[in-house]
DRENDO-1510 file (C-alpha; in Angstrom, 1 decimal, always signed):
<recs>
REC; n; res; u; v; w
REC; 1; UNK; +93.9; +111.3; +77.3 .
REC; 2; UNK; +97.3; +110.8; +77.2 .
REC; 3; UNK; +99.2; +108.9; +74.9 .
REC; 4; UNK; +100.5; +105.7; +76.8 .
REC; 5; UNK; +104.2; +104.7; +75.7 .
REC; 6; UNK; +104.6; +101.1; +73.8 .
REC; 7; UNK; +107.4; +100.4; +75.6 .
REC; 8; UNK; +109.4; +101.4; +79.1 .
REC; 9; UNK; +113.1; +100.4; +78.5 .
REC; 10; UNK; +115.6; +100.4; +75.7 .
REC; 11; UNK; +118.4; +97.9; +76.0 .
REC; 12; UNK; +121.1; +97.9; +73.6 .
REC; 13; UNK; +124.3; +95.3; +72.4 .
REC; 14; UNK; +127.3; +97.2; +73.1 .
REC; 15; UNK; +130.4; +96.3; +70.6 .
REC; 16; UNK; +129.9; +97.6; +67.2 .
REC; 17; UNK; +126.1; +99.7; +69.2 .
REC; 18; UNK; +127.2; +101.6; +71.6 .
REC; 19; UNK; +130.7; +101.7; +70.3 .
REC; 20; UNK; +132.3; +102.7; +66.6 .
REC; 21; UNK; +131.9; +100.1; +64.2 .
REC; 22; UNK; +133.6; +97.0; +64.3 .
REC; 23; UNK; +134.5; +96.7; +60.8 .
REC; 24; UNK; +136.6; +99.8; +61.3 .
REC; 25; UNK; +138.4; +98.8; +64.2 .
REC; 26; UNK; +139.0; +95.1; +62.9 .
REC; 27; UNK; +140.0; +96.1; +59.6 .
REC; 28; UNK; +142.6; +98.5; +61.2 .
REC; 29; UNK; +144.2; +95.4; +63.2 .
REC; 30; UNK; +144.0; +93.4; +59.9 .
REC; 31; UNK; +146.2; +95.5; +58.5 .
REC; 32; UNK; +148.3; +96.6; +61.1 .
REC; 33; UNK; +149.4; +92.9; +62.3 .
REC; 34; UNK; +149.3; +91.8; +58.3 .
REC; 35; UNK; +146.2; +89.1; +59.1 .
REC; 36; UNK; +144.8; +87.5; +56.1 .
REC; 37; UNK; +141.3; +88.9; +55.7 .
REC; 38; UNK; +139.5; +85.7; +54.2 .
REC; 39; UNK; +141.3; +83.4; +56.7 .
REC; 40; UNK; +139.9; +85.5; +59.8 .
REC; 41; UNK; +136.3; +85.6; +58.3 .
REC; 42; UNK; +136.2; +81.8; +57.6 .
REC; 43; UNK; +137.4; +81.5; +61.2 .
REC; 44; UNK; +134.6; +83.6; +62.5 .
REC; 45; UNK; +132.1; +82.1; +60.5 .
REC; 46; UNK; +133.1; +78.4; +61.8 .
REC; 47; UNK; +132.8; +80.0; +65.5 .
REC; 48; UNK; +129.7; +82.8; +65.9 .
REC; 49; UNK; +127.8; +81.4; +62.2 .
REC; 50; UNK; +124.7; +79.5; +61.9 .
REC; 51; UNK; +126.3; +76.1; +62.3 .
REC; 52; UNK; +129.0; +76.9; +64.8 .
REC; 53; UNK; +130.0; +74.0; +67.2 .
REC; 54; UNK; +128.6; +74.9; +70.2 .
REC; 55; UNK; +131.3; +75.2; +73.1 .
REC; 56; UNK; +133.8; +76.9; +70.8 .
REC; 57; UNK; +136.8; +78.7; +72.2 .
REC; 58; UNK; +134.5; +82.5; +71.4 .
REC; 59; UNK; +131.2; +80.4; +73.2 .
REC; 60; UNK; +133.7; +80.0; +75.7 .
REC; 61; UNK; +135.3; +83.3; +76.2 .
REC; 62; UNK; +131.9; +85.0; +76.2 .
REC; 63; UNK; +130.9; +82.7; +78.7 .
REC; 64; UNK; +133.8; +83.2; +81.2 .
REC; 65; UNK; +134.5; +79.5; +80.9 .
REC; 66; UNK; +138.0; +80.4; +79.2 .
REC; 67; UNK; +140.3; +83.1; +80.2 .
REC; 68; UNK; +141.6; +85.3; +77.7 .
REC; 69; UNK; +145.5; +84.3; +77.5 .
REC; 70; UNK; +144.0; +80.9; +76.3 .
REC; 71; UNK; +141.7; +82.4; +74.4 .
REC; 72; UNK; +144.6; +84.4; +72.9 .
REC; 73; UNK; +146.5; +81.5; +72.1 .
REC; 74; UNK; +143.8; +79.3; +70.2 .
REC; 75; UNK; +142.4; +82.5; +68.3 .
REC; 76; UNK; +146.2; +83.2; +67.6 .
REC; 77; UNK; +146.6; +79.0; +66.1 .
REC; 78; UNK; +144.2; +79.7; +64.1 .
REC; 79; UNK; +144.5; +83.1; +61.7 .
REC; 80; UNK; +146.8; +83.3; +59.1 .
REC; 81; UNK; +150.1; +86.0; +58.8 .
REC; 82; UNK; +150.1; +87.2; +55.5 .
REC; 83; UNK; +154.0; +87.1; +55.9 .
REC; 84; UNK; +153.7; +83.5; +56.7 .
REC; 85; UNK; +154.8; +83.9; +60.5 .
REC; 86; UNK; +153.4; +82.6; +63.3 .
REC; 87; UNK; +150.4; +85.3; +64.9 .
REC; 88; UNK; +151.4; +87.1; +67.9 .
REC; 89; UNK; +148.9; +85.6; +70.9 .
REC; 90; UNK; +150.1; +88.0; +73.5 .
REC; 91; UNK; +147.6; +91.0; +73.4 .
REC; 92; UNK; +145.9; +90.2; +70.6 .
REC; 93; UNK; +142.7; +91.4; +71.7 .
REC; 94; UNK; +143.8; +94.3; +72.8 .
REC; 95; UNK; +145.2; +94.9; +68.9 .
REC; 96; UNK; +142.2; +93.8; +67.7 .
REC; 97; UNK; +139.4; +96.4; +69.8 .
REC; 98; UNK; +142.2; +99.2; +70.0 .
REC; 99; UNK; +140.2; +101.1; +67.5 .
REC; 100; UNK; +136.7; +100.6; +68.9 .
REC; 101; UNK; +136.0; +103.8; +70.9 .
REC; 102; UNK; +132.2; +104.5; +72.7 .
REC; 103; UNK; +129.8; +106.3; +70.1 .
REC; 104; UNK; +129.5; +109.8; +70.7 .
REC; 105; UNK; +126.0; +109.7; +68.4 .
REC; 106; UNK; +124.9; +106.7; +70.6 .
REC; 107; UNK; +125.7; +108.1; +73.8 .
REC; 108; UNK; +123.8; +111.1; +73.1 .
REC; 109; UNK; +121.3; +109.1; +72.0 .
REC; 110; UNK; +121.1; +107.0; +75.6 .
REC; 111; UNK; +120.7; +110.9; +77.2 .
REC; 112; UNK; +118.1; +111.4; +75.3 .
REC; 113; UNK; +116.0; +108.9; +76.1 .
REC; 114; UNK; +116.8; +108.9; +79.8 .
REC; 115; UNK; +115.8; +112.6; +79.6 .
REC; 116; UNK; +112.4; +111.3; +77.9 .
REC; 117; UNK; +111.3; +109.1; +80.8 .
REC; 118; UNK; +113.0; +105.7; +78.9 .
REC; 119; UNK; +115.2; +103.3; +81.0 .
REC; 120; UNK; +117.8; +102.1; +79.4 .
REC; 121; UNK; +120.3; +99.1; +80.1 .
REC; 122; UNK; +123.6; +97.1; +78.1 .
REC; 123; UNK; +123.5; +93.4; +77.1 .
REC; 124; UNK; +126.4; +92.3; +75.9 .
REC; 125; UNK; +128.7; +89.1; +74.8 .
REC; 126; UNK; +131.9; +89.9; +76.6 .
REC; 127; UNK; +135.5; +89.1; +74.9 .
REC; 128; UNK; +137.3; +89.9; +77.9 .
REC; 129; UNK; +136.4; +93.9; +76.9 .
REC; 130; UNK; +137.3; +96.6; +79.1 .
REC; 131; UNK; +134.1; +98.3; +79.6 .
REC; 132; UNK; +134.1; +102.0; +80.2 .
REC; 133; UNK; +131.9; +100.9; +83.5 .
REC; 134; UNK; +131.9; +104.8; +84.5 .
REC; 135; UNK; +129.8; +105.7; +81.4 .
REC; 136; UNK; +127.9; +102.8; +81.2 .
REC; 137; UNK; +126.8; +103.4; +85.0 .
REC; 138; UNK; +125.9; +106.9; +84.0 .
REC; 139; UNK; +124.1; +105.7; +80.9 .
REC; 140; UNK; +122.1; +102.2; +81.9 .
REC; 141; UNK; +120.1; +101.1; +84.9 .
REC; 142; UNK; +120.9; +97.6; +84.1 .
REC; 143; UNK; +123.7; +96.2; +82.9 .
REC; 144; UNK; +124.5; +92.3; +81.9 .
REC; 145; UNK; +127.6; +90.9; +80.1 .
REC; 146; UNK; +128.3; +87.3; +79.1 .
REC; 147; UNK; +131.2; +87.2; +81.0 .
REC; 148; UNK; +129.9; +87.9; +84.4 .
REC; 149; UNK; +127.0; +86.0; +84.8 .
REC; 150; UNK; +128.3; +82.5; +82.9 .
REC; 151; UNK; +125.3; +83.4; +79.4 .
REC; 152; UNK; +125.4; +84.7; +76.2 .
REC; 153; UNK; +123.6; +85.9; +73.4 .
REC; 154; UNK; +121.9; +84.5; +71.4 .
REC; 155; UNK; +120.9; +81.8; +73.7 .
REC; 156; UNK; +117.8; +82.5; +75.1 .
REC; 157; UNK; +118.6; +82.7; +79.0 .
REC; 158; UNK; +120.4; +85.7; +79.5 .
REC; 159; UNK; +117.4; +87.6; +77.6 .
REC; 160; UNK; +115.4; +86.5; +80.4 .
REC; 161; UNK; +117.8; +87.3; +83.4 .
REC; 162; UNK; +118.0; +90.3; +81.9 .
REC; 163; UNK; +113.9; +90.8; +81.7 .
REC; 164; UNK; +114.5; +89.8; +85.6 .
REC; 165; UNK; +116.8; +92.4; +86.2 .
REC; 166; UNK; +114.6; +95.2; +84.4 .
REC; 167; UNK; +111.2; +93.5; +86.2 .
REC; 168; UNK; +109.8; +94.0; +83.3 .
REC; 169; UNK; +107.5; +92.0; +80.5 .
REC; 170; UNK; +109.3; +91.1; +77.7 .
REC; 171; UNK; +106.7; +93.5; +75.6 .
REC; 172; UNK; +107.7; +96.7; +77.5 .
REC; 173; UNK; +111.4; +96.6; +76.1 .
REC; 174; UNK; +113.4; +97.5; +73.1 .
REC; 175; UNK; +116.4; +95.1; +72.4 .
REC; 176; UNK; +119.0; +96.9; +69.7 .
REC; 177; UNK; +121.7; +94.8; +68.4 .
REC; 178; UNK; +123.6; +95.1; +65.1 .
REC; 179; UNK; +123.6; +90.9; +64.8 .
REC; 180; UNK; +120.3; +89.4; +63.4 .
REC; 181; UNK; +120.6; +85.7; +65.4 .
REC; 182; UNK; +120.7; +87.9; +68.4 .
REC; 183; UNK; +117.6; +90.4; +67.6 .
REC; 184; UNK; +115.8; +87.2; +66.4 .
REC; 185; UNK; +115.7; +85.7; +69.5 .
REC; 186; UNK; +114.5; +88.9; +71.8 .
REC; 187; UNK; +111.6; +89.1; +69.5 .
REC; 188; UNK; +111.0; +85.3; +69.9 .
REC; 189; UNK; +110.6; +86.2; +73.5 .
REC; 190; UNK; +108.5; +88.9; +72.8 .
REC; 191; UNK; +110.5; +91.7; +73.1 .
REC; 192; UNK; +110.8; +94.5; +70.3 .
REC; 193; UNK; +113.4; +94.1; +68.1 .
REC; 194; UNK; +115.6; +96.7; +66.2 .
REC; 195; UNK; +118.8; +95.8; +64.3 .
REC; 196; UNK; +121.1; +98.1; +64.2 .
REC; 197; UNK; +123.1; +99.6; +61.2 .
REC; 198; UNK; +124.1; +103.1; +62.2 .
REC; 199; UNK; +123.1; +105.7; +65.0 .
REC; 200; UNK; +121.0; +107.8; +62.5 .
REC; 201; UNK; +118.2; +104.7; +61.7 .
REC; 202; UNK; +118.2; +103.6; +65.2 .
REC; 203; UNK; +117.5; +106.9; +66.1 .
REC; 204; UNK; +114.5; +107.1; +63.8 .
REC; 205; UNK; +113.3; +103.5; +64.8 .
REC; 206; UNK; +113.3; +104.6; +68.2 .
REC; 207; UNK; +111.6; +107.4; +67.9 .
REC; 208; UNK; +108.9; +105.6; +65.5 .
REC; 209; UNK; +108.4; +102.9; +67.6 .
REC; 210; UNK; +108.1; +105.2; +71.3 .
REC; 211; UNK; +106.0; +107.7; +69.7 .
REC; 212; UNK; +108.5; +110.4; +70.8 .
REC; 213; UNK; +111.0; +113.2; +69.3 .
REC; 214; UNK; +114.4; +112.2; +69.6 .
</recs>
């Protein structure tokens, strides 16, 4: 008999999956707008760690509930210039993702699993990106961000719109992210988790976990 598949759809994170990796890109900005490094990590931690306050301005943002230009200006308040000046708000999201460009390993690896029979889709915390939506229409069946449909990761709702959108039990899909909090809660749900570190091992854990060559 044939050998029945574990699962029918992959769906993947896209910033810092799909794309090049975010330390890269935010490290560039870092340095190119003179942002103290230790100042922006204790601000991310207070807003996307364990214990952030929910309804912070990057809950928000991912949410829709607060546009970027605002979003701009309280991210802005809060990092510290190295020269001591005040942070440029205008654009400074733009200067932040400038360097994140789409994964050619990873979209090669999303034609390769469409090509093996393996839906695929994009779930993803929104921060007022520009999506390439012409490659990500080529590349996923189904596609959710934060932004448009008022969720986010890791809270478990969104997982399950998303499960609605693929019709599909939560045991028949993949979720590949590179943030723990948000893997932890797909496999909560039931869903196969994968965290992801670089194209190479997610690669492999696909291919482990499908039963296929990839």
């Amino acid at each position: 008999m044939p050998q029945t598949r574990a699962v029918d759809a992959v769906v993947f994170d896209y910033g810092g999956v799909l794309t090049t990796p975010l330390s890269s890109a935010t490290g560039s900005w870092l340095r190119a707008d003179g942002i103290d490094p230790d100042g922006f990590s204790a601000l991310m931690q207070s807003w996307l760690g364990r214990d952030a306050e929910p309804g912070n301005p990057i809950h928000l943002l991912e949410t829709g509930e607060l546009d970027v230009p605002e979003f701009e200006r309280r991210f802005a308040a809060r990092l510290v210039a190295t020269n001591g000046e005040p942070v440029r708000a205008e654009g400074v999201l733009g200067r932040l993702f400038a360097g994140m460009k789409p994964s050619d390993e990873m979209t090669r690896l999303l034609r390769d699993l469409r090509q093996v029979g393996v839906r695929t889709g994009l779930l993803s915390n929104s921060w007022g990106n520009d999506y390439p939506h012409d490659l990500l229409a080529e590349l996923c069946e189904v596609v959710v961000i934060s932004g448009d449909v008022g969720l986010r990761k890791p809270d478990e709702p969104i997982y399950r719109l998303l499960l609605e959108r693929l019709a599909l039990p939560a045991e028949r899909v993949v979720f590949v992210d590179d943030f723990t909090a948000n893997v932890r809660t797909a496999q909560r749900l039931g869903m196969h988790g994968i965290k992801h570190v670089d194209p190479a091992s997610t690669r492999a854990a696909l291919a482990d976990l499908l039963g296929v060559a990839l």
